[in-house]
C-alpha positions, 0 to 999 in steps of 0.5 A: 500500500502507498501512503494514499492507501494507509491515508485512506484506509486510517481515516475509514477506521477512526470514522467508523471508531468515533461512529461506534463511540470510541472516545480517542477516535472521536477526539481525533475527529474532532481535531480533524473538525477543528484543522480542517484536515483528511476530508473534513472541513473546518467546522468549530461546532462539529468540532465541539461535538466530537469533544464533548461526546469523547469527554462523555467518554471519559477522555482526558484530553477531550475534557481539556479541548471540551473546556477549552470550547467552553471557556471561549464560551464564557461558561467558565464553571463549566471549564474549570469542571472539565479541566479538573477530569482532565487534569487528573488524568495527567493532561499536561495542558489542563494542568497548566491552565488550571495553575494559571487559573488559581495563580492570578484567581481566573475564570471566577475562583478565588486566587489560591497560589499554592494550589496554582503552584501544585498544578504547575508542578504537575504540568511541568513533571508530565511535559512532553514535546506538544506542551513543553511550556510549564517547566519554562514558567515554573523555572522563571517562578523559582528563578524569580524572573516571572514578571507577570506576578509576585509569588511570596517565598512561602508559595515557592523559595526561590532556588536557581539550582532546581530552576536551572533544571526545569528549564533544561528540561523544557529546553530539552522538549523543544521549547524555544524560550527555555533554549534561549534562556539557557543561551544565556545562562552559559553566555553570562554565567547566571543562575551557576552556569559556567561561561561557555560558548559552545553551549550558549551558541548551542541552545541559542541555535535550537532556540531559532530552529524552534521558530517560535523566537521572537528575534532574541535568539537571533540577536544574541547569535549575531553578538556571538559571531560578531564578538567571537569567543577567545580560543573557541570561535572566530568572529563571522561578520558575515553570520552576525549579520546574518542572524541580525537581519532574521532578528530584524525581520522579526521587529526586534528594534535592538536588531533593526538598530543593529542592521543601521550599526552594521551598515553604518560601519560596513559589517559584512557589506559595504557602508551605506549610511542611507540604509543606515539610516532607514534601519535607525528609524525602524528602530526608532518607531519601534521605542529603541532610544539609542537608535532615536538618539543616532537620528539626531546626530549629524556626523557620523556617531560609528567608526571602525576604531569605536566598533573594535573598542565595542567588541572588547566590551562584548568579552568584558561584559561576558565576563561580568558576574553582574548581568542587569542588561546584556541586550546589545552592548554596540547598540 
C-alpha cells in the first residue's frame, strides 16, 4: 500500500471508531473538525461535538479541548469542571491552565497560589514535546524572573539550582524560550552556569530552529559571531549579520538598530549610511532610544576604531558576574 492507501484506509477506521463511540477516535475527529484536515472541513461546532461526546467518554484530553470550547464560551464553571477530569488524568495542558487559573484567581475562583503552584508542578513533571511550556514558567517562578506576578517565598523559595533544571528540561522538549534562556545562562554565567560558548551558541541555535523566537535568539547569535569567543570561535561578520537581519525581520528594534550599526560601519557589506539610516528609524518607531538618539546626530556617531573598542566590551561584559542588561552592548 502507498501512503494514499494507509491515508485512506486510517481515516475509514477512526470514522467508523468515533461512529461506534470510541472516545480517542472521536477526539481525533474532532481535531480533524477543528484543522480542517483528511476530508473534513473546518467546522468549530462539529468540532465541539466530537469533544464533548469523547469527554462523555471519559477522555482526558477531550475534557481539556471540551473546556477549552467552553471557556471561549464564557461558561467558565463549566471549564474549570472539565479541566479538573482532565487534569487528573495527567493532561499536561489542563494542568497548566488550571495553575494559571488559581495563580492570578481566573475564570471566577478565588486566587489560591499554592494550589496554582501544585498544578504547575504537575504540568511541568508530565511535559512532553506538544506542551513543553510549564517547566519554562515554573523555572522563571523559582528563578524569580516571572514578571507577570509576585509569588511570596512561602508559595515557592526561590532556588536557581532546581530552576536551572526545569528549564533544561523544557529546553530539552523543544521549547524555544527555555533554549534561549539557557543561551544565556552559559553566555553570562547566571543562575551557576559556567561561561561557555559552545553551549550558549548551542541552545541559542535550537532556540531559532524552534521558530517560535521572537528575534532574541537571533540577536544574541549575531553578538556571538560578531564578538567571537577567545580560543573557541572566530568572529563571522558575515553570520552576525546574518542572524541580525532574521532578528530584524522579526521587529526586534535592538536588531533593526543593529542592521543601521552594521551598515553604518560596513559589517559584512559595504557602508551605506542611507540604509543606515532607514534601519535607525525602524528602530526608532519601534521605542529603541539609542537608535532615536543616532537620528539626531549629524556626523557620523560609528567608526571602525569605536566598533573594535565595542567588541572588547562584548568579552568584558561576558565576563561580568553582574548581568542587569546584556541586550546589545554596540547598540
Amino acid at each position: 500500500m502507498n501512503k494514499r492507501q494507509l491515508t485512506d484506509e486510517a481515516v475509514y477506521w477512526i470514522d467508523r471508531l468515533a461512529k461506534e463511540g470510541q472516545p480517542e477516535a472521536q477526539f481525533i475527529k474532532g481535531t480533524w473538525y477543528e484543522r480542517g484536515v483528511y476530508g473534513s472541513k473546518r467546522n468549530v461546532d462539529k468540532a465541539i461535538r466530537w469533544f464533548q461526546s469523547s469527554s462523555k467518554g471519559d477522555y482526558g484530553p477531550a475534557h481539556y479541548k471540551y473546556g477549552y470550547f467552553c471557556e471561549k464560551k464564557k461558561d467558565n464553571n463549566k471549564a474549570v469542571m472539565l479541566y479538573k477530569k482532565a487534569a487528573i488524568q495527567n493532561d499536561v495542558p489542563a494542568n497548566h491552565r488550571l495553575a494559571m487559573v488559581y495563580l492570578g484567581g481566573e475564570l471566577g475562583q478565588a486566587r489560591n497560589m499554592k494550589v496554582g503552584l501544585q498544578y504547575l508542578k504537575r504540568a511541568s513533571s508530565f511535559a512532553d514535546e506538544l506542551a513543553p511550556m510549564s517547566p519554562y514558567i515554573l523555572g522563571l517562578i523559582l528563578a524569580r524572573e516571572y514578571r507577570q506576578l509576585a509569588i511570596p517565598d512561602d508559595i515557592a523559595f526561590p532556588d536557581n539550582g532546581e530552576a536551572l533544571e526545569w528549564f533544561r528540561k523544557s529546553a530539552q522538549l523543544g521549547y524555544g524560550p527555555a533554549n534561549y534562556k539557557l543561551g544565556y545562562c552559559y553566555e553570562y554565567g547566571s543562575l551557576g552556569c559556567p561561561i561557555d560558548p559552545f553551549l550558549s551558541i548551542q541552545h541559542y541555535e535550537r532556540a531559532v530552529r524552534a521558530d517560535n523566537s521572537n528575534g532574541e535568539a537571533e540577536m544574541a547569535l549575531s553578538g556571538w559571531y560578531l564578538s567571537g569567543a577567545d580560543n573557541f570561535l572566530p568572529a563571522n561578520d558575515q553570520l552576525a549579520f546574518k542572524y541580525a537581519s532574521m532578528a530584524a525581520e522579526k521587529k526586534l528594534s535592538k536588531a533593526q538598530y543593529a542592521m543601521g550599526y552594521y551598515y553604518e560601519v560596513g559589517i559584512s557589506v559595504p557602508a551605506d549610511m542611507d540604509k543606515a539610516m532607514e534601519y535607525y528609524k525602524l528602530a526608532a518607531s519601534n521605542g529603541n532610544k539609542e537608535a532615536a538618539k543616532r537620528l539626531e546626530e549629524k556626523a557620523a556617531a560609528h567608526t571602525k576604531l569605536g566598533h573594535k573598542n565595542s567588541i572588547r566590551k562584548i568579552k568584558q561584559n561576558r565576563r561580568s558576574k553582574d548581568q542587569k542588561d546584556q541586550s546589545c552592548i554596540i547598540m
